[in-house]
C-alpha positions as a printed Julia matrix, in Angstrom:
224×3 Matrix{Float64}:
 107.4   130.29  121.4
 110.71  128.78  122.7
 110.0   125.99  125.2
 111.74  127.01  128.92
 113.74  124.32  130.69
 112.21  121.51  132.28
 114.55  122.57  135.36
 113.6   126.35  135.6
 112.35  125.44  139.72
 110.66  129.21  138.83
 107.21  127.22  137.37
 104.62  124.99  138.2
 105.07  121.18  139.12
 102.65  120.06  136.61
 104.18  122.18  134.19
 107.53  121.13  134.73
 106.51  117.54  134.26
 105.13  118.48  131.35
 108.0   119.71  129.81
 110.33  117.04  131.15
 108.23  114.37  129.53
 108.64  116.9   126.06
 112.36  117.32  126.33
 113.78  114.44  128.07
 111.47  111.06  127.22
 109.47  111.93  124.02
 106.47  111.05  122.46
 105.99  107.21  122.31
 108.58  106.35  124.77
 108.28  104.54  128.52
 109.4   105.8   131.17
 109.49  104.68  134.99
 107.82  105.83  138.19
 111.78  105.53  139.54
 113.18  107.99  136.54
 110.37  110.37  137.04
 110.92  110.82  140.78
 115.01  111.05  140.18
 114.08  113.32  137.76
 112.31  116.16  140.62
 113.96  114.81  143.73
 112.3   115.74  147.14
 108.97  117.13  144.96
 106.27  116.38  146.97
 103.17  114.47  145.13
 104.58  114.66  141.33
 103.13  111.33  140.54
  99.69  113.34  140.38
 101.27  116.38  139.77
 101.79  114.9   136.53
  98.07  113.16  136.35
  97.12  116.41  136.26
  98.1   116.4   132.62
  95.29  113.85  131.63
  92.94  117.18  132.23
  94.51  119.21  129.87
  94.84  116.57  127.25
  97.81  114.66  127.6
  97.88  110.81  127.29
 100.1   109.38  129.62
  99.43  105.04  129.86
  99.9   103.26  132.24
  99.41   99.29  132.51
  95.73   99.94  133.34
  95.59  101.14  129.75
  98.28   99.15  128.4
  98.55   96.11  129.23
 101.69   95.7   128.0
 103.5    98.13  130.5
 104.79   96.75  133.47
 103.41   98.24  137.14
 105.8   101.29  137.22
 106.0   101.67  134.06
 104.67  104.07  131.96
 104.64  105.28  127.95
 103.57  109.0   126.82
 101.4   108.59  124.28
 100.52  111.92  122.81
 101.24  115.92  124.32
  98.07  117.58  124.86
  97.79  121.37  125.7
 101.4   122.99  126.07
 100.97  124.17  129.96
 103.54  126.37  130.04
 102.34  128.6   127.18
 100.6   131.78  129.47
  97.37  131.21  129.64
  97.95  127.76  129.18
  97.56  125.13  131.94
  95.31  126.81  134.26
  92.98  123.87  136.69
  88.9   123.37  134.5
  87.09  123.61  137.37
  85.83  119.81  138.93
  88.12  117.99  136.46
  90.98  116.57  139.4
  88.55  113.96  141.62
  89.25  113.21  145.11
  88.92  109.96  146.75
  85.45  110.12  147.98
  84.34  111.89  145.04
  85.5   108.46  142.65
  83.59  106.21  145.34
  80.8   108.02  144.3
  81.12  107.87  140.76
  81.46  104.21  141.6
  78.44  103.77  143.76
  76.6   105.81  141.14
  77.16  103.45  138.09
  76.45  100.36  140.44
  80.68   99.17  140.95
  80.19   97.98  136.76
  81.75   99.24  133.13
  78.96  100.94  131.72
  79.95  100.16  128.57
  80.56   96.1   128.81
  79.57   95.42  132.5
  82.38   94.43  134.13
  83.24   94.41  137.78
  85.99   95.08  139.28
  88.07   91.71  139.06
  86.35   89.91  137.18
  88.19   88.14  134.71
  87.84   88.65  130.97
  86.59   85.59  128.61
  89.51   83.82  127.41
  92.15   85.2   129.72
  93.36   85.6   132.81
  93.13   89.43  132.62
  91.22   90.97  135.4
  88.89   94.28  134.7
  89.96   97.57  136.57
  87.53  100.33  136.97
  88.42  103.92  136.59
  87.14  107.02  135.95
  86.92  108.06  132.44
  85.88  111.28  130.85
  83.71  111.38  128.15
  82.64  114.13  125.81
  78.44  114.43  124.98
  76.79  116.49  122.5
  73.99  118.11  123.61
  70.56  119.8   122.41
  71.96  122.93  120.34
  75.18  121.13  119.32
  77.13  122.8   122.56
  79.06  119.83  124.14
  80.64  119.13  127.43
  82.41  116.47  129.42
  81.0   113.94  131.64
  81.98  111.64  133.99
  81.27  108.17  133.58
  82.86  104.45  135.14
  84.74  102.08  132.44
  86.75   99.17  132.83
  90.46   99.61  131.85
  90.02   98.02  128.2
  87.0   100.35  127.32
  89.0   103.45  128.87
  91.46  102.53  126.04
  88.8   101.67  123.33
  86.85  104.82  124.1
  89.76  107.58  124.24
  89.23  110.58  122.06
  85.22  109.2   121.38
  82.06  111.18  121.9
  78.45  110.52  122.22
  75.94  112.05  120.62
  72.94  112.57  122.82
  70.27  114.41  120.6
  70.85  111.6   118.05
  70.03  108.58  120.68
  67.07  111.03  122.05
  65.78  111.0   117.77
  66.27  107.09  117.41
  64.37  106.76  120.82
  61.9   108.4   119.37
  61.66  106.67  116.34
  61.03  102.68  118.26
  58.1   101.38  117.88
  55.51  101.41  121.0
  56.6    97.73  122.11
  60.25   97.75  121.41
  60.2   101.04  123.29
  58.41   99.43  126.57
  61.21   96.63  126.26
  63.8    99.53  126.36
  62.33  101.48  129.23
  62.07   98.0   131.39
  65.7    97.75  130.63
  66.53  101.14  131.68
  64.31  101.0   134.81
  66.29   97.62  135.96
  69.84   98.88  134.14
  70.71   95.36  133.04
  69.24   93.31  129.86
  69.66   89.5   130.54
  71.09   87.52  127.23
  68.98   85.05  125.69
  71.3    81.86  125.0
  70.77   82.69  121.22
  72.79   86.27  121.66
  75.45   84.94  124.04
  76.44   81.88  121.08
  75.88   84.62  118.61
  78.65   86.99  120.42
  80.75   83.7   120.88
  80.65   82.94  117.34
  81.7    86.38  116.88
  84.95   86.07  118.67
  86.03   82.78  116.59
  88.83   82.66  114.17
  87.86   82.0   110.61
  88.11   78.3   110.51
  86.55   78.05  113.89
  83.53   79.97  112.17
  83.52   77.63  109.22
  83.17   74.65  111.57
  80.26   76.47  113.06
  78.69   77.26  109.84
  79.45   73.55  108.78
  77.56   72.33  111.99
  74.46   74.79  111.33
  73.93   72.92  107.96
């Protein structure tokens, strides 16, 4: 199906952006929060307009994914469902969030990554890099192998790490199952408090971890 102009004023906003990002800036490339707006002069709201796209597939980075990319900057990563195709493009119900409703996803998952535990700020080890929080959508496998997306709160480096994943949640259920009595106390006391503490033993271990090859050597050298 031929591809209609990125200028026909006769379709959507979102789709529009869509196809401008298509025909004009291409997969790959970066493009600026000025260009976009010159682009659809006197278009009310196209900066979401075209956020909208994240919902229907689309990767569209900005520095909060890529670090790389300078504040209004951003780089089209990959075209997701073509929105302009009929039937094509229409809104998943609860997928676009509005303000309050991200406070409380935030409030919910206690203001922290809940994949590394991050808050929002703080600076990673070894840089001067500081986490942002942001929704992210993630897709879970449930009992009967049917599958759906939930909503969950990651820092701006696991957003990245964890695009396109999925979780498998009748396979953690099986291995829960599977824990010995005491291991699975020590689990549930975790749960209850949603934090686990790290021994000194596991925080050298995961600093170890991070070392360049020599560095480990030296370590090794100094273990005996």
């Amino acid at each position: 199906m031929a591809q209609p102009s990125w200028q026909d004023e006769k379709i959507g906003t979102m789709k529009r952006a869509a196809l401008w990002l298509v025909q004009e800036v291409g997969e790959g490339a970066l493009f600026t929060k000025a260009q976009l707006r010159e682009a659809f002069p006197g278009v009310a709201q196209i900066d979401r307009r075209m956020r909208d796209l994240r919902d229907h597939g689309w990767r569209i980075d900005t520095n909060r994914e890529d670090v790389s990319l300078g504040a209004n900057e951003q780089r089209f990563v990959k075209m997701g469902e073509p929105v302009w195709e009929p039937g094509k493009g229409t809104r998943k119900g609860g997928t676009t969030l509005t303000g309050t409703q991200r406070r409380e996803l935030l409030t919910r998952d206690g203001h922290m990554c809940r994949s590394c535990g991050m808050t929002p700020g703080q600076t990673y080890p070894g840089t001067y890099e500081a986490a942002q929080l942001d929704v992210a959508r993630r897709e879970v496998k449930l009992a009967g192998g049917a599958t759906e997306v939930q909503l969950v709160i990651e820092c701006n480096r696991c957003r990245v790490g964890g695009l396109g994943s999925s979780v498998d949640l009748p396979g953690v259920l099986t291995r829960l199952g599977q824990l010995p009595g005491f291991e699975r106390a020590i689990l549930a006391g975790w749960v209850e408090k949603d934090a686990r503490a790290f021994s000194e033993l596991e925080q050298l271990w995961a600093a170890y971890r991070t070392l360049p090859a020599d560095a480990r050597q030296q370590v090794r050298e100094a273990l005996g």
